[in-house]
C-alpha positions, 0 to 999 in steps of 0.5 A: 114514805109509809112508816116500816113496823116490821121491828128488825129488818136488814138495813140496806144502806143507799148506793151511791153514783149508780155503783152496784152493791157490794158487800161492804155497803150493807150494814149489818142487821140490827136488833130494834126494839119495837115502839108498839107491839112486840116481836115474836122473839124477846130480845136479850135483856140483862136482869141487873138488881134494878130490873130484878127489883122491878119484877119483885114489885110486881108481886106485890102489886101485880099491876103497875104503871110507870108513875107508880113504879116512879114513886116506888123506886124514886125514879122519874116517870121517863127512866120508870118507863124505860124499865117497864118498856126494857122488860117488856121486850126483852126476855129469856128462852122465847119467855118475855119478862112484863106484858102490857094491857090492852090500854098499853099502859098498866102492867103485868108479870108475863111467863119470863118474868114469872119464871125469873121471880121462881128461880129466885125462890119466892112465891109467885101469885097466880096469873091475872084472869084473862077477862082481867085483861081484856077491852072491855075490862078497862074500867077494873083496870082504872079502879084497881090503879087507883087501889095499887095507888093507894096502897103505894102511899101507904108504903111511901108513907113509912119512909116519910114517918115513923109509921109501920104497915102492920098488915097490908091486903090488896084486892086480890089478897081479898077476895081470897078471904071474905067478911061473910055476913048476914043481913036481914037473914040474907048470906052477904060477903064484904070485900074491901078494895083494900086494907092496911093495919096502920101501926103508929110511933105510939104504939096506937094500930089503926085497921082500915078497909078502904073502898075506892069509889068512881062515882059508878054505884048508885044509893042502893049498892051503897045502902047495901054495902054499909048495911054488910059492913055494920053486921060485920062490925056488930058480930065482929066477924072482921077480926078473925078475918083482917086480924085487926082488933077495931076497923075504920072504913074509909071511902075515897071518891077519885072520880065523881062520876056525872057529877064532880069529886065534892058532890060526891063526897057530900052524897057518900055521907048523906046515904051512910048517914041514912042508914046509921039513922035507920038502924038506929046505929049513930053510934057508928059514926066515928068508924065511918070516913069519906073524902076525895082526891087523886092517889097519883098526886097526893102526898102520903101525909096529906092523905092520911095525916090532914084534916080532909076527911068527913064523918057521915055527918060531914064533921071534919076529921083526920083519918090517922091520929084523931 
């Protein structure tokens, strides 16, 4: 028998020994949620101070799936997902709460949950552009899990230690604000993939722009990159901007690439190298981390606190409390 996708239908029960339908031997319709797509009107779905709270992560976040939601809200990944699938199909005056991307696992506020969150007074962001959302836009989705990743250690991390987040900027939030340089007489924006203020028990703030990378850009788009970010460190246009007094920037190799995670990670410090050795600027090397590892698995101590990280010459250092 084909398998029915209409999601509600009436159910028919079966008739027994030929005896014609009565009206006793229909069931009354249900209301199904559907596994795959949504129906064209949200079912009815209840906003208790679980659910509410999930909808505010995703003003932070803007992009979330159900392992990262998981480790925000201390859940398993099944009740994490049952929360995102709950929401996704339910809503309020034809207006669904979440919405899914095309992959069908990361997602985004829709109009009810936009709606909800306004109601309550708080500050909305603007919708994800539609490209953003879009087939053949898989790879950012990819990269920015891996930064909502990221920042998502971050704010474990200061239930784990005494550490605060001074300042904490995501991709979107960076954009928005630009390190604009010049190099070599040529207008050159900088745009880290992220940026948190790390505010140690000792009083100590470590600012740190973080650049994920998925093993896609070459050794010029690389060059290119450490040149801006050496002209922003050298005219200190990063402080008006990140409001931060020093900066750190810290490379994470998540996927390699053609080649593997290592590899990579040792390529990242030769070309870094090159270009402090070319313009004649080692005295940067300390300002300079490159490491790898998956933001899903790792612990936020292991992360920013263990020896993992390489300076450019590939010394082997901490990223926090060195």
């Amino acid at each position: 028998m084909a398998r029915r996708l209409t999601p509600l239908i009436d159910n028919i029960s079966s008739r027994e020994d030929n005896q014609p339908m009565t009206q006793a031997t229909v069931s009354i319709p249900r209301k199904r949620r559907p596994r795959y797509y949504r129906a064209a009107v949200p079912l009815p779905v209840k906003i208790t101070p679980r659910r509410e709270e999930v909808l505010k992560w995703f003003l932070q976040y803007t992009y979330l799936d159900d392992d990262q939601l998981a480790r925000l809200m201390a859940l398993s990944p099944r009740r994490a997902r049952q929360f995102l699938t709950d929401l996704k199909h339910g809503g309020d005056h034809k207006r669904f709460y979440l919405r899914a991307t095309k992959d069908n696992s990361t997602y985004v506020l829709d109009y009810g949950g936009r709606e909800y969150l306004e109601k309550l007074g708080l500050d909305v962001p603007s919708r994800p552009r539609p490209d953003e959302l879009a087939d053949k836009q898989l790879a950012f989705l990819r990269h920015i899990r891996d930064v909502n990743s990221l920042l998502i250690l971050g704010e474990i991390l200061t239930r784990e230690q005494p550490v605060k987040l001074a300042r904490v900027l995501s991709d979107r939030d960076l954009h928005k604000i630009p390190i604009k340089v010049k190099v070599h007489g040529e207008a050159v924006t900088v745009i880290p993939d992220a940026f948190i203020d790390f505010d140690l028990s000792d009083g100590y703030e470590h600012a740190v722009a973080f650049e994920i990378d998925r093993g896609t850009s070459g050794v010029k788009a690389i060059h290119a990159k450490i040149h801006a970010y050496l002209e922003a460190i050298a005219s200190k246009q990063y402080q008006q901007v990140l409001q931060a007094n020093s900066l750190t920037i810290a490379f994470i190799v998540t996927d390699g690439g053609l080649t593997s995670v290592e590899k990579r990670v040792y390529k990242l410090c030769s070309w870094i190298q090159n270009v402090l050795v070319e313009e004649k600027k080692e005295r940067y090397l300390d300002l300079f981390r490159v490491t790898g590892f998956n933001p899903y698995t790792i612990s936020p101590s292991e992360a920013f606190f263990a020896p993992i990280w390489f300076r450019p010459d590939t010394k082997i250092v901490r990223l926090l409390g060195d």
